[in-house]
Rosetta silent file (secondary structure, phi, psi, omega in degrees, C-alpha in Angstrom):
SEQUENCE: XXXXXXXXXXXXXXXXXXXXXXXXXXXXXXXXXXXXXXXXXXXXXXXXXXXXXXXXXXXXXXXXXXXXXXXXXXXXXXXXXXXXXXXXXXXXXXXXXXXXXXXXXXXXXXXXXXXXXXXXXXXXXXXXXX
SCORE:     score description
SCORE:     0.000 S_00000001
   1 L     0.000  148.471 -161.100  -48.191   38.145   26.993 S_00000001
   2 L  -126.652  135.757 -178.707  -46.923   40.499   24.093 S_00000001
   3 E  -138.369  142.322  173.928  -48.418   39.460   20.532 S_00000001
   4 E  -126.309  123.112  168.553  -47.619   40.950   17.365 S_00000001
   5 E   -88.426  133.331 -172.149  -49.989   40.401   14.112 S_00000001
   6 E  -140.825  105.863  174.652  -48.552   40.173   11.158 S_00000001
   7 L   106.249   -4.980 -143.953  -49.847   38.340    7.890 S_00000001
   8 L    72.998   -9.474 -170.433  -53.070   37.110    9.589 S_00000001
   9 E   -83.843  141.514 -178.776  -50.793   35.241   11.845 S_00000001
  10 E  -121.946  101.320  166.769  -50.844   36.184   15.873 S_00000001
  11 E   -57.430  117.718  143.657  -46.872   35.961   17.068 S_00000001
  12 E   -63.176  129.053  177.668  -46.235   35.647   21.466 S_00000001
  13 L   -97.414  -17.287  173.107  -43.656   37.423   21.047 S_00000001
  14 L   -59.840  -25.261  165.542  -42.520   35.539   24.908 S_00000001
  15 L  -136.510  177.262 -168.805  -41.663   32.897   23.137 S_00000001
  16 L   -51.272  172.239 -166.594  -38.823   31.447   20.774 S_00000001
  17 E  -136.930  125.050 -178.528  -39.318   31.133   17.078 S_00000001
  18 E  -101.291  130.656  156.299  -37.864   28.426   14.992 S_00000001
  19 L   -67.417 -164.566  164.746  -37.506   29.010   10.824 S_00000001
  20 L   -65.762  -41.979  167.860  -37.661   26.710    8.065 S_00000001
  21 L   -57.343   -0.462 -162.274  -33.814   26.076    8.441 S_00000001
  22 L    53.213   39.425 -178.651  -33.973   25.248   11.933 S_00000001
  23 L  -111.322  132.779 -162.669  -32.579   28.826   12.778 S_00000001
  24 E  -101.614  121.667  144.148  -34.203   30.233   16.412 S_00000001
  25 E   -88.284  147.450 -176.387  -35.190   33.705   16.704 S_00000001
  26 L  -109.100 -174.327  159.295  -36.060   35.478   20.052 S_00000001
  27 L  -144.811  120.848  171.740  -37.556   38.919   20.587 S_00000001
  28 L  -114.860   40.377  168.000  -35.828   40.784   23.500 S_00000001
  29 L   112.947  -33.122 -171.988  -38.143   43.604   24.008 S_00000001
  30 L   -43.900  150.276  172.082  -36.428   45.765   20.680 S_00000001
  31 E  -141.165  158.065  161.458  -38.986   47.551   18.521 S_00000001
  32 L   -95.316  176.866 -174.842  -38.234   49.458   14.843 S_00000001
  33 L   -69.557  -10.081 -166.914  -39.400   53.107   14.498 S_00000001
  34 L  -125.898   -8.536  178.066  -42.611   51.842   12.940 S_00000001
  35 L   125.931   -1.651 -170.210  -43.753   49.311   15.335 S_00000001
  36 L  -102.671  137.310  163.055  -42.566   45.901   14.317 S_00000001
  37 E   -37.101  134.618  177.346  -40.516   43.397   16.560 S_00000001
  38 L  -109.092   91.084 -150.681  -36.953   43.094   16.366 S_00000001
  39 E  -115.004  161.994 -156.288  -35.942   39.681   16.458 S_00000001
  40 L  -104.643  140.406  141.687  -32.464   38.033   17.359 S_00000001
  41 L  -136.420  119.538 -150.704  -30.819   34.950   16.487 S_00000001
  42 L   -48.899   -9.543 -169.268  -27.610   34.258   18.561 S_00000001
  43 L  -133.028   50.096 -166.925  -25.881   33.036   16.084 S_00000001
  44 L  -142.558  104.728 -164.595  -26.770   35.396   12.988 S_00000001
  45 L   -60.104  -13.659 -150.824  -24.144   38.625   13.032 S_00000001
  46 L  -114.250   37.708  160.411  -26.682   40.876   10.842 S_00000001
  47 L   -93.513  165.740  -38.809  -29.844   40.228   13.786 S_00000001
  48 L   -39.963  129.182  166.288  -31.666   42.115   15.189 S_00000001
  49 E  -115.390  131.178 -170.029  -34.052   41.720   12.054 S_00000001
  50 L   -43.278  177.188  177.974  -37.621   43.077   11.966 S_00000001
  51 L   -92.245  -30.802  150.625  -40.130   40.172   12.524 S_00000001
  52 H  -101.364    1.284  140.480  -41.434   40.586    9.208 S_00000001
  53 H   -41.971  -51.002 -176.128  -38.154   40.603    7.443 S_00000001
  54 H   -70.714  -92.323 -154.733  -37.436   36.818    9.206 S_00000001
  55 H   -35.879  -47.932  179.627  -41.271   35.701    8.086 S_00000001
  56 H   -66.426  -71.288 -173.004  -40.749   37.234    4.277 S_00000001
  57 H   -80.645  -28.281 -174.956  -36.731   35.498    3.787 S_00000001
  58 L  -127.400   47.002  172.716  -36.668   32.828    5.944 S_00000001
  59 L    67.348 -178.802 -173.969  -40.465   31.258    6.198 S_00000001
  60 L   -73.541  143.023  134.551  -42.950   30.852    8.364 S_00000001
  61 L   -35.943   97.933 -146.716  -42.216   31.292   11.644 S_00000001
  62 E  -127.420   99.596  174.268  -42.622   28.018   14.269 S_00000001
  63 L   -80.475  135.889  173.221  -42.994   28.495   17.722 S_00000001
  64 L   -76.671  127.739  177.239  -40.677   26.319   20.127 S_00000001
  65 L   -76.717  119.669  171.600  -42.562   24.353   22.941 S_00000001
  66 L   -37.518  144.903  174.362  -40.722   24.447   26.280 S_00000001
  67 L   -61.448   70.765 -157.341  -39.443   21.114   26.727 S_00000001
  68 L   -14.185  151.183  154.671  -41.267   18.153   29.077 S_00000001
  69 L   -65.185  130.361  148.422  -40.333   17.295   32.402 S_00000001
  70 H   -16.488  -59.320  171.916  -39.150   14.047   33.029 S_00000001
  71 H   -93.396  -22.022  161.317  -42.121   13.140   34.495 S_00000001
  72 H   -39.265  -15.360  179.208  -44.184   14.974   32.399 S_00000001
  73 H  -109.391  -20.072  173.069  -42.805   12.237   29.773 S_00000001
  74 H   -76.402  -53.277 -158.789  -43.323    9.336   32.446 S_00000001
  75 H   -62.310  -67.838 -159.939  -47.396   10.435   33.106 S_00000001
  76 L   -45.996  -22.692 -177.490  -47.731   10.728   29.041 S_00000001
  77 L   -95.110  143.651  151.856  -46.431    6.715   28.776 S_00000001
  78 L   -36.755  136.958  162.890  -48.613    3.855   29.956 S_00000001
  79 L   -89.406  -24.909  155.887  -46.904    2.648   33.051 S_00000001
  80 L   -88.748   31.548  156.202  -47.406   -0.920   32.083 S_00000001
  81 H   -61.912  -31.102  164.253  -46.037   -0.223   28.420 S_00000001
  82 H   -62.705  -37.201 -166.479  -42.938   -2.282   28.869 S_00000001
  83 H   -88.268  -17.092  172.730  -44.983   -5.342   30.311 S_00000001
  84 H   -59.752  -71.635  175.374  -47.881   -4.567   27.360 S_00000001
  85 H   -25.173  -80.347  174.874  -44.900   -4.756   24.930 S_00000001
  86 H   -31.083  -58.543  168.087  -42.959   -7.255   26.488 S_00000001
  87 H   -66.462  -45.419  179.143  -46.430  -10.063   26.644 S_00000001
  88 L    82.832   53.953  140.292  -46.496   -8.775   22.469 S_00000001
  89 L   -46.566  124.149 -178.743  -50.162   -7.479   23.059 S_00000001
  90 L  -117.924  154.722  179.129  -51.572   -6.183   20.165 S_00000001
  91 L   -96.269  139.918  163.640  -55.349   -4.397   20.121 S_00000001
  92 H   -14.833  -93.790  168.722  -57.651   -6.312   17.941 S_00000001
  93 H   -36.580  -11.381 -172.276  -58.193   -4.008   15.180 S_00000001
  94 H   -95.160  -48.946  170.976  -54.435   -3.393   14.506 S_00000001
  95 H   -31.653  -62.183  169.919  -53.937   -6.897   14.283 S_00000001
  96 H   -36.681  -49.109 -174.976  -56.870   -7.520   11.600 S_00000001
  97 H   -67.360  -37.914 -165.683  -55.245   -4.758    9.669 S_00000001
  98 H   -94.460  -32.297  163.144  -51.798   -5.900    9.768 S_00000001
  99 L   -62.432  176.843  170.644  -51.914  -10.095    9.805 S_00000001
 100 L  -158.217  139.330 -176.266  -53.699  -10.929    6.323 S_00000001
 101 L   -59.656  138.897 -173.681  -55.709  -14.275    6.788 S_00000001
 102 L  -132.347   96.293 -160.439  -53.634  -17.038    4.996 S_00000001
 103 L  -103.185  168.841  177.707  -55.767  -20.217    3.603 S_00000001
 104 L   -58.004  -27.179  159.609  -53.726  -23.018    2.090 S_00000001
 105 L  -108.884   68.676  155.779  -53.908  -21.625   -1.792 S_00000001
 106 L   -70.900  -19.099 -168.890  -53.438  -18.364   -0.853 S_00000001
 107 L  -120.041  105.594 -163.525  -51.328  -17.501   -3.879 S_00000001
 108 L   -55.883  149.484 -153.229  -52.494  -18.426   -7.583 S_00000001
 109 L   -73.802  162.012 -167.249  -50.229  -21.285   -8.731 S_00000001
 110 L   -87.058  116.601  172.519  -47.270  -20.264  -10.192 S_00000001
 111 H   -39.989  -53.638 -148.765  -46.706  -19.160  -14.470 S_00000001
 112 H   -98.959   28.832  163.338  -43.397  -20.443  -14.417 S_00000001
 113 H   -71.893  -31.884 -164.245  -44.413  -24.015  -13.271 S_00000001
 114 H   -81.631  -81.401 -168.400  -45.741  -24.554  -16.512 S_00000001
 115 L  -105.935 -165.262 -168.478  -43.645  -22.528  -19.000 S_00000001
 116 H    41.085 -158.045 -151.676  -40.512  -20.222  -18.973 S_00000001
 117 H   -80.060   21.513  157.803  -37.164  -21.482  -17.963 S_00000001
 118 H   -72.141  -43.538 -163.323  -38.906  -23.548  -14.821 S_00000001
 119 H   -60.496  -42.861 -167.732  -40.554  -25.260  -17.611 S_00000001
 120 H   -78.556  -14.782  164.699  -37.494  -25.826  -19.405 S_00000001
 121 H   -72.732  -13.017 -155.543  -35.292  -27.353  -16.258 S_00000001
 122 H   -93.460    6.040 -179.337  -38.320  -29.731  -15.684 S_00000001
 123 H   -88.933  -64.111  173.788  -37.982  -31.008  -19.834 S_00000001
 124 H   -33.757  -47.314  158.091  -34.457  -31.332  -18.695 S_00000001
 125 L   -50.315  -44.185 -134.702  -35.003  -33.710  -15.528 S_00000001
 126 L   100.430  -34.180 -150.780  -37.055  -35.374  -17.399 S_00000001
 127 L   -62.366  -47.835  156.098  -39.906  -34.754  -15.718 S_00000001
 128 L  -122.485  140.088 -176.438  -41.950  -33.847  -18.773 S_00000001
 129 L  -103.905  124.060  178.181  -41.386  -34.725  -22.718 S_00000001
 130 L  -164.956    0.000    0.000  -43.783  -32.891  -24.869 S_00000001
């Protein structure tokens, strides 16, 4: 493995580098005259650029994780996650948090039973003269 320090930061230089833009630099062995990495991005005409040229104009530096496997993405799921789902299991605790207990007054009676324009259709009906 090839590491470069730069910044306090320790690059692998083996593997790709994503920016803040979502622009991917490599390193493909290239050095400058003073010791720093020369890194590429395929689709940037004025690369190679030192490695602490990219970290200084275009952010920190993010290295990209090789992709799962297929099954590496099957072993990571539950294998009965469709039929957990599917039954609408929930774990205890998630429930508590997310139901909220509901009693028959749950909600203080309502201002505009009384007053405001509620008040004033129910003078209309009839329903009260006062």
């Amino acid at each position: 493995m090839t590491t470069f320090e730069y910044d306090g930061s320790v690059f692998d230089l083996t593997r790709c580098f994503v920016d803040v833009l979502g622009v991917e630099w490599e390193w493909r062995g290239e050095w400058t005259a003073s010791g720093e990495p020369l890194l590429v991005s395929p689709g940037l005409p004025d690369s190679p650029v030192p490695l602490p040229d990219v970290y200084r104009d275009h952010g920190p530096l993010i290295p990209v994780s090789p992709r799962p496997s297929a099954a590496q993405y099957r072993a990571a799921v539950d294998p009965d996650y469709a039929a957990t789902v599917a039954a609408g299991y929930v774990e205890n605790h998630i429930a508590a948090a997310v139901a909220p207990v509901l009693t028959a007054h749950h909600l203080p009676p309502s201002p505009l039973e009384q007053t405001g324009f509620r008040g004033f259709l129910n003078t209309i009906k009839g329903a009260r003269r006062g």
